[in-house]
py3Dmol code that shows the C-alpha trace and the ligand (Angstrom):
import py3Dmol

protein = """\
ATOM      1  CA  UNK A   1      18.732   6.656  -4.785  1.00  0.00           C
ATOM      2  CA  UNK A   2      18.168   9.566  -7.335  1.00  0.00           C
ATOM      3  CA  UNK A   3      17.402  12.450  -6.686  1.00  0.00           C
ATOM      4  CA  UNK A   4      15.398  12.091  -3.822  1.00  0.00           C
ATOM      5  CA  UNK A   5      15.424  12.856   0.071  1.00  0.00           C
ATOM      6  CA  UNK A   6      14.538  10.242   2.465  1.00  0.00           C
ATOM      7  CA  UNK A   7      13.296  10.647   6.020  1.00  0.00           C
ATOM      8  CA  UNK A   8      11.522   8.008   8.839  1.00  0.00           C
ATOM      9  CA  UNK A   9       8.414   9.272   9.349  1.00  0.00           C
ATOM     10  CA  UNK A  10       7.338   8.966  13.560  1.00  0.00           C
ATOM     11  CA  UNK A  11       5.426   6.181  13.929  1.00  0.00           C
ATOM     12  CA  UNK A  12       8.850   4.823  11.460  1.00  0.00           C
ATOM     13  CA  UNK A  13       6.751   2.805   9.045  1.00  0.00           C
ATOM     14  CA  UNK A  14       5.992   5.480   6.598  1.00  0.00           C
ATOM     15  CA  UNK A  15       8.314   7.027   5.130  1.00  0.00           C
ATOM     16  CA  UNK A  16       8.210   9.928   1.810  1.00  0.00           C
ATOM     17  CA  UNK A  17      11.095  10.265  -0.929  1.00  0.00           C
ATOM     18  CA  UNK A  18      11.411  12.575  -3.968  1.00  0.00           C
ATOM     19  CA  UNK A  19      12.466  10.259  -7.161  1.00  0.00           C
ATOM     20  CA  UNK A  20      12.073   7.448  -9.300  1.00  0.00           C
ATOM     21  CA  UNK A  21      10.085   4.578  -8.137  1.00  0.00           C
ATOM     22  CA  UNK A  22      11.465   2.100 -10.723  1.00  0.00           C
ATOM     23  CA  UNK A  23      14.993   2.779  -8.400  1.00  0.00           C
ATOM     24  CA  UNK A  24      13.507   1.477  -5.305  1.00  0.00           C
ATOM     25  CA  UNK A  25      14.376  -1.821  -3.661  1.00  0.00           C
ATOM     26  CA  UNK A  26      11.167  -3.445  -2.256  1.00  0.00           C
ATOM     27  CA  UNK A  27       9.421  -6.001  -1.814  1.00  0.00           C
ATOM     28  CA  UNK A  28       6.914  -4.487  -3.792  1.00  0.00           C
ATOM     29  CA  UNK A  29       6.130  -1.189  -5.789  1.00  0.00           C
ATOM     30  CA  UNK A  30       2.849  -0.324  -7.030  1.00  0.00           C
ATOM     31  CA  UNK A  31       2.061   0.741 -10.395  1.00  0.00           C
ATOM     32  CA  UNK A  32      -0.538   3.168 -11.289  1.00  0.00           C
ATOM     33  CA  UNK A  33      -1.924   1.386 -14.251  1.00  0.00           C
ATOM     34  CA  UNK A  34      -4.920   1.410 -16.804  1.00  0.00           C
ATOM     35  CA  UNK A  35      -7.300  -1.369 -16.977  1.00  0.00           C
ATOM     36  CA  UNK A  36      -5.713  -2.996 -19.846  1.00  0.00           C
ATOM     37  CA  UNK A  37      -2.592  -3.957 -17.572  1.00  0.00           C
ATOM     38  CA  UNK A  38      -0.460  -3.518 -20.956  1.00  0.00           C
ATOM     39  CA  UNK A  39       1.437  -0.528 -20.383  1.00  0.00           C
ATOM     40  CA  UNK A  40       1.114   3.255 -20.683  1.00  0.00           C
ATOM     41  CA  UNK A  41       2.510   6.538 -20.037  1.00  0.00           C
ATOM     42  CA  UNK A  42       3.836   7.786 -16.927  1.00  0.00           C
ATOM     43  CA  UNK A  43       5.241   5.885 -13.720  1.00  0.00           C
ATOM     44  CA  UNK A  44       3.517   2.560 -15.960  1.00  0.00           C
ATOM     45  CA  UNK A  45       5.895   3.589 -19.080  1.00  0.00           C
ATOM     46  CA  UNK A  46       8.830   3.879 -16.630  1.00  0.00           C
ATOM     47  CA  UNK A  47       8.417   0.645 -14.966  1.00  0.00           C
ATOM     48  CA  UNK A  48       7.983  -1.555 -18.400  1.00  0.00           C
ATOM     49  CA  UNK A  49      10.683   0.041 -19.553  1.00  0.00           C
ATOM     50  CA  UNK A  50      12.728  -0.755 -16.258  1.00  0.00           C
ATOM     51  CA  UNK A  51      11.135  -4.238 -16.020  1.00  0.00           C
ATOM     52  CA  UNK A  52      12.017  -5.265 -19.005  1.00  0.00           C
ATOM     53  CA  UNK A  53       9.762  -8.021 -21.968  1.00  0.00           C
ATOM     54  CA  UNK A  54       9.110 -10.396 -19.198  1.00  0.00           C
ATOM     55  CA  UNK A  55       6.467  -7.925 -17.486  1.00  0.00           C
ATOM     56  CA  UNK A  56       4.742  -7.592 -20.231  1.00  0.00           C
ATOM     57  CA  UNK A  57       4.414 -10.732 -20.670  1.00  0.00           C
ATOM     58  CA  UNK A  58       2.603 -11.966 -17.651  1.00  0.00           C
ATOM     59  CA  UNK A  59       0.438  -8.834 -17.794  1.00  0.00           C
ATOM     60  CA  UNK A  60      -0.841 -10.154 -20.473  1.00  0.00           C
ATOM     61  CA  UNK A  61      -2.001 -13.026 -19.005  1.00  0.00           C
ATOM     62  CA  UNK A  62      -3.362 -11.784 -16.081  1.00  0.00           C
ATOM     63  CA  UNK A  63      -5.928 -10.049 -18.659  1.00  0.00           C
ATOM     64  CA  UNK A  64      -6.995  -6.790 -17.367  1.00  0.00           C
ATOM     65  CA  UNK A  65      -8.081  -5.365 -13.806  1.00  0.00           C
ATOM     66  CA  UNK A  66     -10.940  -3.217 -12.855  1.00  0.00           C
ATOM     67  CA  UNK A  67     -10.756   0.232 -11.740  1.00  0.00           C
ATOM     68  CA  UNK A  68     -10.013   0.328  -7.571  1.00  0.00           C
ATOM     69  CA  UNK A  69      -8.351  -3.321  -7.687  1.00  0.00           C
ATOM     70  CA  UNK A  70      -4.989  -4.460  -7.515  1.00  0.00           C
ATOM     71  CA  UNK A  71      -3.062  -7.219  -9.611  1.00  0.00           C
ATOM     72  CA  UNK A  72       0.335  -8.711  -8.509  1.00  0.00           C
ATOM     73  CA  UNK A  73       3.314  -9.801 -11.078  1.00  0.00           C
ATOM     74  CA  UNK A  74       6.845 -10.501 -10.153  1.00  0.00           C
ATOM     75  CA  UNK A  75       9.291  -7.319 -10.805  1.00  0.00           C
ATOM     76  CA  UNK A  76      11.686  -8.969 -13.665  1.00  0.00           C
ATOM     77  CA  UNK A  77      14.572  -6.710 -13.915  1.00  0.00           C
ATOM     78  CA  UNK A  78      13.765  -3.900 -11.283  1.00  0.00           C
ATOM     79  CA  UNK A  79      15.241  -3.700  -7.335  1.00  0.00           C
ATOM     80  CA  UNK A  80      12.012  -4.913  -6.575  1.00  0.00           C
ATOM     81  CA  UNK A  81      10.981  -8.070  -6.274  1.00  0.00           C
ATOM     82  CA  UNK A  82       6.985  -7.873  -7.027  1.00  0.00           C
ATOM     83  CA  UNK A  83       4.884  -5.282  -9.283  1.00  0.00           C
ATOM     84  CA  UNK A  84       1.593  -4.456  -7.751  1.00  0.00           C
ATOM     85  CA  UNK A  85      -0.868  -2.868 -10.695  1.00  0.00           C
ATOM     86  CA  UNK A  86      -3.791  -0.988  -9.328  1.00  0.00           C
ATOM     87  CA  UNK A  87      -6.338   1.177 -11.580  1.00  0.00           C
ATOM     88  CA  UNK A  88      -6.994   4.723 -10.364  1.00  0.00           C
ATOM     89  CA  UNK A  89     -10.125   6.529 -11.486  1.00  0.00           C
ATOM     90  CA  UNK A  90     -10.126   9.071 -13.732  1.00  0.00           C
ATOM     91  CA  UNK A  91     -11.078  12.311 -12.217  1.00  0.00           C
ATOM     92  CA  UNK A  92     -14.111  13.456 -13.772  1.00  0.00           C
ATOM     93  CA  UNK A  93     -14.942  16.500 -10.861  1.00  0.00           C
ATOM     94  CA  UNK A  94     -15.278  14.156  -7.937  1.00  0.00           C
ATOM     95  CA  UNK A  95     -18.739  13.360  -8.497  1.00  0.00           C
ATOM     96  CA  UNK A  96     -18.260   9.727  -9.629  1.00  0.00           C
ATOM     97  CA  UNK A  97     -17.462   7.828  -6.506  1.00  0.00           C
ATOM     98  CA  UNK A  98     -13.651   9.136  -7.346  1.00  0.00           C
ATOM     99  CA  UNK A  99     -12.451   9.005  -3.828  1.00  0.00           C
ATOM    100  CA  UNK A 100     -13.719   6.006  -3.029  1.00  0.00           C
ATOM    101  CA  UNK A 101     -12.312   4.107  -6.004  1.00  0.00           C
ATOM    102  CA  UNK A 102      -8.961   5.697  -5.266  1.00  0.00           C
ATOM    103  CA  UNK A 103      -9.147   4.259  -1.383  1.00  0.00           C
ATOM    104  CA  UNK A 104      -9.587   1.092  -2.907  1.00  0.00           C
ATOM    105  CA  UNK A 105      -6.413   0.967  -5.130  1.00  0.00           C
ATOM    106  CA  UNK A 106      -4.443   1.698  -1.721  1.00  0.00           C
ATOM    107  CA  UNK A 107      -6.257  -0.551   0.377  1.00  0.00           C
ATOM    108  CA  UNK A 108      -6.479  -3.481  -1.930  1.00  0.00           C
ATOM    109  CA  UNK A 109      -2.463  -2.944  -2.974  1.00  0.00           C
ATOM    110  CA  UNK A 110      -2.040  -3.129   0.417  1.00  0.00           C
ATOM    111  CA  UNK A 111      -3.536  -6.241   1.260  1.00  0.00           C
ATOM    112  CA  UNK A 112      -2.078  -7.777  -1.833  1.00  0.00           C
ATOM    113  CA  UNK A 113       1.025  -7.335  -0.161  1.00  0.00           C
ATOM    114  CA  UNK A 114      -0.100  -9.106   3.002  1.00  0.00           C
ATOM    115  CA  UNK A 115      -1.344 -11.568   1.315  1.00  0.00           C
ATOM    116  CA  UNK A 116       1.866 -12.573   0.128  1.00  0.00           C
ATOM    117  CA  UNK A 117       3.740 -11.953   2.616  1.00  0.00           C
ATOM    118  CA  UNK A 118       5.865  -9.174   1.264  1.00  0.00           C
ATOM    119  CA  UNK A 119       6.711  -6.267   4.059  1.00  0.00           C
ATOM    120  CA  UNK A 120       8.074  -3.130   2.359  1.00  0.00           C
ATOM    121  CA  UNK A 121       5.858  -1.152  -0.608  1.00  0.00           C
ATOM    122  CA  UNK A 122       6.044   1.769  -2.726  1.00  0.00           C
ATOM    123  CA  UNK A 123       3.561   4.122  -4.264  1.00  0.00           C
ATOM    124  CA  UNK A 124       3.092   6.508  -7.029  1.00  0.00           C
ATOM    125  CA  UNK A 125       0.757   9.394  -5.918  1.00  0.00           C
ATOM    126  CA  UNK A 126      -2.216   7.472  -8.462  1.00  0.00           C
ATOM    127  CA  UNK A 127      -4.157   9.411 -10.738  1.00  0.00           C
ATOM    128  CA  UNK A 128      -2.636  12.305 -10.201  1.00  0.00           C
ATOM    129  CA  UNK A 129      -0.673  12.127 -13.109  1.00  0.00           C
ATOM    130  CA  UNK A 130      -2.731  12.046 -16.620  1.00  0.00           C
ATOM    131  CA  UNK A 131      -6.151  10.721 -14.765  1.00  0.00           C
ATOM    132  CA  UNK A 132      -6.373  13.885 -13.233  1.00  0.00           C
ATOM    133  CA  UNK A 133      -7.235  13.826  -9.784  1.00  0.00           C
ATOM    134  CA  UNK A 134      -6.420  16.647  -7.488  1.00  0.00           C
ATOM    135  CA  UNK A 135      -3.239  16.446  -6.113  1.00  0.00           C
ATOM    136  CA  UNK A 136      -4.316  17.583  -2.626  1.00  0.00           C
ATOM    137  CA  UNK A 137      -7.163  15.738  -2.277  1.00  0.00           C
ATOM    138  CA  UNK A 138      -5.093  12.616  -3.218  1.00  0.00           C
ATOM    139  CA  UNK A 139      -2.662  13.376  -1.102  1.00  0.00           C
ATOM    140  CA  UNK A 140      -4.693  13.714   2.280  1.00  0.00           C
ATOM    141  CA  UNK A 141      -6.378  10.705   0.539  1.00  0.00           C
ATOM    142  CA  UNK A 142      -3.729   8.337   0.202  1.00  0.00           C
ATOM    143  CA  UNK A 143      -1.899   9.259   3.795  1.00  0.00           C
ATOM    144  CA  UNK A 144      -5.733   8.711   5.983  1.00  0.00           C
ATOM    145  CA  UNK A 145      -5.810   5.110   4.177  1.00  0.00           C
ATOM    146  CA  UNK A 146      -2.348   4.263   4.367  1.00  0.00           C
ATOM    147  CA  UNK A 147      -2.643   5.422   8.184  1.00  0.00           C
ATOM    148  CA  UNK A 148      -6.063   3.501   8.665  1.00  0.00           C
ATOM    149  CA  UNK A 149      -4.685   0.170   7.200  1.00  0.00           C
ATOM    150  CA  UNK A 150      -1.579   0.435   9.094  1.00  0.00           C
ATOM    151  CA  UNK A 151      -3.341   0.813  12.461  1.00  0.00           C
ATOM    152  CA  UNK A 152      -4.882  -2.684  11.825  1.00  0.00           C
ATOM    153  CA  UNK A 153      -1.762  -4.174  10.857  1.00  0.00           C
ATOM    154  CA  UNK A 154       1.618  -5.492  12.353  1.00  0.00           C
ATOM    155  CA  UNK A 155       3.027  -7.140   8.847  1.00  0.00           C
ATOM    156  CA  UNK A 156       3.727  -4.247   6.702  1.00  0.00           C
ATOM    157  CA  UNK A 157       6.984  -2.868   8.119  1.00  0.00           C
ATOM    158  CA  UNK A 158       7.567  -0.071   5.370  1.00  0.00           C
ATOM    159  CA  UNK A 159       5.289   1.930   3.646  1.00  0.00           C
ATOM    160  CA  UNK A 160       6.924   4.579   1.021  1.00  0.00           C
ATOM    161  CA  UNK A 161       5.164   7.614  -0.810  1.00  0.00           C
ATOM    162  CA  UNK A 162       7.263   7.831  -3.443  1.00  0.00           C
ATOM    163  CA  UNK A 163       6.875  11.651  -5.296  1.00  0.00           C
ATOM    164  CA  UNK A 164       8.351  12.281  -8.426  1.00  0.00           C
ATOM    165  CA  UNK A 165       7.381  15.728  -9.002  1.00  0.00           C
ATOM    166  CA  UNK A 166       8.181  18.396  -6.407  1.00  0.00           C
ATOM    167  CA  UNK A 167       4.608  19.615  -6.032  1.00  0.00           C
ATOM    168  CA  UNK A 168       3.135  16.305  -4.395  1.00  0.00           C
ATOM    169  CA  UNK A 169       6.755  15.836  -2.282  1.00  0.00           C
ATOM    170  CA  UNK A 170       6.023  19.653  -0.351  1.00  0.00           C
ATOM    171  CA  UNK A 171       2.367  18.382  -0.236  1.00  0.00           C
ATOM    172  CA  UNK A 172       2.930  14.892   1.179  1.00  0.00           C
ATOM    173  CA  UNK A 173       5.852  16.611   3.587  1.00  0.00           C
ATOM    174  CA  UNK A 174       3.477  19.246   5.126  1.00  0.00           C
ATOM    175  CA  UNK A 175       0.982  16.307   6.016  1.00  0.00           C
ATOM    176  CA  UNK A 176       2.783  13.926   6.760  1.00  0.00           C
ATOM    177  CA  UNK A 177       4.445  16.571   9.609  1.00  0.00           C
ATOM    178  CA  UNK A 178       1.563  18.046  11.122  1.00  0.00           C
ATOM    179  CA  UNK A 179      -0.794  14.412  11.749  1.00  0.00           C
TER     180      UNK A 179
END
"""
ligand_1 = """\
27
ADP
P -2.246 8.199 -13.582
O -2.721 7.766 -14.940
O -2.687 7.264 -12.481
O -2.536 9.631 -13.305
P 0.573 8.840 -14.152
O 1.673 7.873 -14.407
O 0.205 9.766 -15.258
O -0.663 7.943 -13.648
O 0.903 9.708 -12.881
C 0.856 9.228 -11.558
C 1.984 9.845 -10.759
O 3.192 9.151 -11.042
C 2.246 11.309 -11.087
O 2.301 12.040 -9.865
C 3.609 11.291 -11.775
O 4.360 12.463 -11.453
C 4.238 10.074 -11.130
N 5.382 9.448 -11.833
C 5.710 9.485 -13.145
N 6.847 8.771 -13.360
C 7.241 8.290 -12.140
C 8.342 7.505 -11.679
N 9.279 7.036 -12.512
N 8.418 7.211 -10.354
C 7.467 7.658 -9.491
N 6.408 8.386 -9.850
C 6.293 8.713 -11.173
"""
view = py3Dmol.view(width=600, height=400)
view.addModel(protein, "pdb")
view.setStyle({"model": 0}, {"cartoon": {"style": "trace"}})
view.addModel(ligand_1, "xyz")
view.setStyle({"model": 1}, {"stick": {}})
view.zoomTo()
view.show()
């Protein structure tokens, strides 16, 4: 891995890194994607350009998602096996049913994943990137869901936050330490 520090969280099925996501070797990462499913900036520009054509390709056909859902594709020429696509919200001051939009993109990636039987998945910190959304807020966000979902599951084995920048790596670290 790149860049990136790696440590089992205590309850062992979450676990934070600092890097690249398109580097990880899952059964599944998640891409923080826009509605059109056809690429973008960001962690989406980094996996189609990882992925390779093929992606592309069957995002296309899938033919958009709505924001808070999920989408899955297979993972072409990353480590990972599967792609799942959710749509975070835009942050427009938190006002706009934000947070509960944002729950939904981890939830329903997450159930994606049971659904097809896959046991280890990554995520970007969504919409915290060019959609805006407060990085601590997302952050205390994503862990409570993650947490929540886990409690009423035994498939998932391995949840990663993956962090690229340094900011949401201390912020996930301090949480993820103290609850
Ligand atoms: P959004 O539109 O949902 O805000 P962005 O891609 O702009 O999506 O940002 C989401 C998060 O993904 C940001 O925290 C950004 O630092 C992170 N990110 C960007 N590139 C990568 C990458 N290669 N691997 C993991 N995370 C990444």
């Amino acid at each position: 891995m790149i860049n990136s520090s790696s440590y089992a969280m205590p309850d062992n099925r979450i676990e934070l890194i600092q890097g690249d996501i398109t580097k990880l070797a899952v059964d599944a990462i998640v891409n923080a994607a826009n509605q059109s499913l056809l690429g973008g900036g960001g962690v989406d520009g980094a996996i189609h350009r990882a992925a390779g054509p093929g992606l592309l390709e069957e995002c296309r056909s899938i033919g958009g998602c709505p924001t808070g859902e999920a989408r899955i594709t297979r993972g072409y020429n990353l480590p990972a096996k599967f792609v799942i696509h959710t749509v975070g919200p835009v942050y427009h001051g938190g006002k706009y049913g934000e947070a509960e939009k944002l729950a939904s993109c981890y939830r329903s990636s997450l159930k994606l994943a049971v659904d097809n039987g896959l046991k280890t998945i990554a995520f970007p910190n969504i919409s915290t990137g060019v959609y805006g959304y407060p990085k601590e807020e997302a952050s205390q966000l994503a862990i409570a869901v993650v947490k929540q979902f886990l409690a009423g599951d035994e498939t998932i084995e391995k949840v990663v936050f993956c962090c690229f920048d340094h900011e949401n790596y201390s912020l996930y670290h301090r949480l993820l330490s103290t609850c």
